[in-house]
C-alpha positions as CSV (number, residue, x, y, z in Angstrom):
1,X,2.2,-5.0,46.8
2,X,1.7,-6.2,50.1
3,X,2.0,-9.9,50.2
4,X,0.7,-12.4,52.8
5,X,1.6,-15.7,53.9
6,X,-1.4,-17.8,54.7
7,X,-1.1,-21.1,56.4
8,X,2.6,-21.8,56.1
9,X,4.0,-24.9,56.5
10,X,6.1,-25.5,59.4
11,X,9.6,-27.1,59.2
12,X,11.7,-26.2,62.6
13,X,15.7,-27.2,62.9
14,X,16.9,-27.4,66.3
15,X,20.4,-28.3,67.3
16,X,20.5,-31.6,68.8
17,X,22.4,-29.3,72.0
18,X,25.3,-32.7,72.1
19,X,27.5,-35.1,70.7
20,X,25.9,-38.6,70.5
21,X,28.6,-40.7,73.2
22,X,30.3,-43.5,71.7
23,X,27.5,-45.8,73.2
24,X,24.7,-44.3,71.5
25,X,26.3,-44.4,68.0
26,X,27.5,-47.9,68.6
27,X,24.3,-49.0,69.4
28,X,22.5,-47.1,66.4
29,X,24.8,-47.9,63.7
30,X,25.2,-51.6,64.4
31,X,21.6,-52.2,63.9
32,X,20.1,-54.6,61.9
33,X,19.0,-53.8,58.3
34,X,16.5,-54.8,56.3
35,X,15.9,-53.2,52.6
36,X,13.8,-50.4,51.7
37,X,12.7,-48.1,48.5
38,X,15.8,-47.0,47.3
39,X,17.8,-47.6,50.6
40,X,18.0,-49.2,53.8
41,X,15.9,-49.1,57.2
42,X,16.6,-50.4,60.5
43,X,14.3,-53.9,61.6
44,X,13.8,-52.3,64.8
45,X,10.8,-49.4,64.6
46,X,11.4,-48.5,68.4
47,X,15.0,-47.5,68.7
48,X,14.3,-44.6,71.1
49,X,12.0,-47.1,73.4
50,X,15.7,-48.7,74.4
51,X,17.5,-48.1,77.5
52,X,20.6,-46.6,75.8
53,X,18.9,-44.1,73.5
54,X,17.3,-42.3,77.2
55,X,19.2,-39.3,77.0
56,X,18.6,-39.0,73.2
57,X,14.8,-40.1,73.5
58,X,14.5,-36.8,76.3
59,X,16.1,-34.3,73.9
60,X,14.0,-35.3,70.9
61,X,10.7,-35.3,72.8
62,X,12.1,-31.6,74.2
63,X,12.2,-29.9,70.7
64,X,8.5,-32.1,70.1
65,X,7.1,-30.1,72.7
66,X,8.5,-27.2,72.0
67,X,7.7,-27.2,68.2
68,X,3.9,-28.6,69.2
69,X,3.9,-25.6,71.3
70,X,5.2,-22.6,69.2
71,X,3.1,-23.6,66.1
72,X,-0.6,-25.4,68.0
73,X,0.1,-22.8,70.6
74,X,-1.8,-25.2,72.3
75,X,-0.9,-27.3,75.4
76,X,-0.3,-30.8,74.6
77,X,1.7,-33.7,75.2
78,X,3.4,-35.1,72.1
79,X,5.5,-38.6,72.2
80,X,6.9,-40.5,70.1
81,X,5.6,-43.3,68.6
82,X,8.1,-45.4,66.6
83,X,11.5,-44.4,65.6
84,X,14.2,-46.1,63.1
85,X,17.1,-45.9,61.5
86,X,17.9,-44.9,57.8
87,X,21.1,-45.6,55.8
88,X,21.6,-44.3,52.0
89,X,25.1,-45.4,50.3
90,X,25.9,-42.9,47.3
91,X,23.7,-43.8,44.4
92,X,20.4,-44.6,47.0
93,X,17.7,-42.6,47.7
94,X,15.0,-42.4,49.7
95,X,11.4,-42.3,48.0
96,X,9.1,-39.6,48.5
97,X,6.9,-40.1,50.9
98,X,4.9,-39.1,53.8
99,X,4.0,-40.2,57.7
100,X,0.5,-41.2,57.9
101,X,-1.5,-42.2,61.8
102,X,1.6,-39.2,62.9
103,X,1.3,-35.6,63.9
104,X,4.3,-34.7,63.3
105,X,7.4,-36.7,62.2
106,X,11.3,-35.6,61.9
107,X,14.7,-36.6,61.4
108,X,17.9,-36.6,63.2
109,X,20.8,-36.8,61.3
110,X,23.3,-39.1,62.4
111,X,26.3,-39.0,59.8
112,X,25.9,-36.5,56.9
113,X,27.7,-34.4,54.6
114,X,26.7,-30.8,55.8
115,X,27.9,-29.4,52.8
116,X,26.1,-31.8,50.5
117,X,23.1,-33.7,51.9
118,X,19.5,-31.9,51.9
119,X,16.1,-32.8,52.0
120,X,13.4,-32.2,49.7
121,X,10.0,-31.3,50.4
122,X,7.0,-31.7,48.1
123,X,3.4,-29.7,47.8
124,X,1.5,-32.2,46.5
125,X,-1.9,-32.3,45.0
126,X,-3.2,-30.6,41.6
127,X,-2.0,-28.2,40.0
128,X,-4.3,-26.4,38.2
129,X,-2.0,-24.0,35.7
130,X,1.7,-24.5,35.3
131,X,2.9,-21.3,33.3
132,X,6.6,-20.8,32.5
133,X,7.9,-18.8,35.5
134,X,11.3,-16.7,35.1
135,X,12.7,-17.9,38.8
136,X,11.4,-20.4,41.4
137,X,10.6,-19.0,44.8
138,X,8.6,-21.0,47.6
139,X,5.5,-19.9,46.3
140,X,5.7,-21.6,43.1
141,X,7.9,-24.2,43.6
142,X,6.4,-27.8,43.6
143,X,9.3,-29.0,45.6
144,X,11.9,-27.3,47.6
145,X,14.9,-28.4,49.4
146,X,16.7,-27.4,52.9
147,X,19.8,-28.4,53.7
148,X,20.9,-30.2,56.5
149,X,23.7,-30.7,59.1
150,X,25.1,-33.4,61.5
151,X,23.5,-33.7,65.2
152,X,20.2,-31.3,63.6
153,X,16.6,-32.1,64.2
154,X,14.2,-31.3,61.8
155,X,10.7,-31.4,62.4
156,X,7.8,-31.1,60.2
157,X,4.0,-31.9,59.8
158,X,3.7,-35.4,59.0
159,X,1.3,-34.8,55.9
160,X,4.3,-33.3,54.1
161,X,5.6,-35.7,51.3
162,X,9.7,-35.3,51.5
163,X,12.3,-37.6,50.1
164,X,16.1,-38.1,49.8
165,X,17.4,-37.6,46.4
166,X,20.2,-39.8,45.4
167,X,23.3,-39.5,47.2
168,X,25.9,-38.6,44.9
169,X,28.3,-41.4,43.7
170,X,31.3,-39.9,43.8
171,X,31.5,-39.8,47.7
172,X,33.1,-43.4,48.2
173,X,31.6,-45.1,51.4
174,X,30.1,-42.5,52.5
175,X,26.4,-43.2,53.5
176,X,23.9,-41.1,55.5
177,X,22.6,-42.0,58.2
178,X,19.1,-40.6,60.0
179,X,17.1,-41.3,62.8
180,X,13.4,-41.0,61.7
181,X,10.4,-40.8,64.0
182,X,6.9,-40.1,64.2
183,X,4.8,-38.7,67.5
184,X,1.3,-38.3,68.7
185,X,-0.7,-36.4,71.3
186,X,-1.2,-38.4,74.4
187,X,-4.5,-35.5,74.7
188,X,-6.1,-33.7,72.2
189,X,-8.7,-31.1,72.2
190,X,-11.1,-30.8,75.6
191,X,-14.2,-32.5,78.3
192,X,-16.3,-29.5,77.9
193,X,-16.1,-28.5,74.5
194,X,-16.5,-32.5,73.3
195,X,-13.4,-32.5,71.6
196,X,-11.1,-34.5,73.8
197,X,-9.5,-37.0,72.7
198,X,-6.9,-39.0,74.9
199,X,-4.6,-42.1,74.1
């Protein structure tokens, strides 16, 4: 059998490529929280718009460009739009969701268990048979989960529905912590061929 993959989805990980300095993880983990589905986010959506996150605002819209690049294969200028924070305490979650008015979103995670933690991706939409399978592959999988590591960037389409499963209990005070963000395209498409579209 010769098997084809049509229309993959791409999830990139790129190293961060440095430490976050005592500064930026002061400033990022005393932010202020408000509650969300099954965890916590940060009140301010604009955390990378802030004078002390310039160094970590460059890197991320680096690996942006680079991932907008490798998979559009297209020229454009991706930034990001709003960025927060996200903390999960053993027994928390975070619901499945999606990023809608995004291109693509991602996640850099701040304090995590890099033997543990993971996140879980979802195809959505209906499925039309469901026989009994003998293994799950990524083919046949409704969900599948990648796992993570301290300091990584993970970027992804923002139409994929992901989540956080709940943090195991047993790790006592232990919470993860992510940086979240979602981007745009400051140009899209062209003049001549009436596609442009510029923000």
């Amino acid at each position: 059998m010769n098997l084809e993959l049509l229309f993959p989805t791409p999830v990139a990980f790129f190293d961060l490529g440095f430490e976050l300095n005592e500064e930026e993880r002061t400033f990022l983990l005393n932010q202020e929280r408000r509650p969300n589905e099954g965890n916590q986010s940060s009140v301010d959506n604009y955390l990378l718009y802030d004078l002390t996150m310039v160094r970590l605002a460059v890197a991320i819209e680096e690996k942006i460009t680079e991932y907008a690049k490798e998979v559009w294969k297209a020229e454009v200028k991706p930034f990001v739009t709003q960025s927060w924070l996200n903390w999960t305490k053993p027994g928390q979650y975070h619901h499945k969701h999606a990023h809608p008015n995004s291109l693509y979103s991602g996640v850099l995670y701040v304090d995590v268990e890099d033997d543990r933690d993971r996140i879980y991706f979802y195809q959505e939409g209906y499925q039309q048979l469901k026989p009994t399978y003998s293994e799950w592959n990524r083919w046949n999988s409704e969900s599948w989960w990648l796992p993570i590591k301290r300091d990584q960037i993970v970027i992804f389409p923002s139409s994929l529905t992901h989540m956080v499963q709940t943090v195991p209990g047993e790790v006592i005070g232990k919470e993860r912590v992510s940086l979240a963000f979602n981007t745009f395209a400051k140009q899209i498409g062209d003049n001549k061929s009436l596609t442009e579209l510029k923000v």
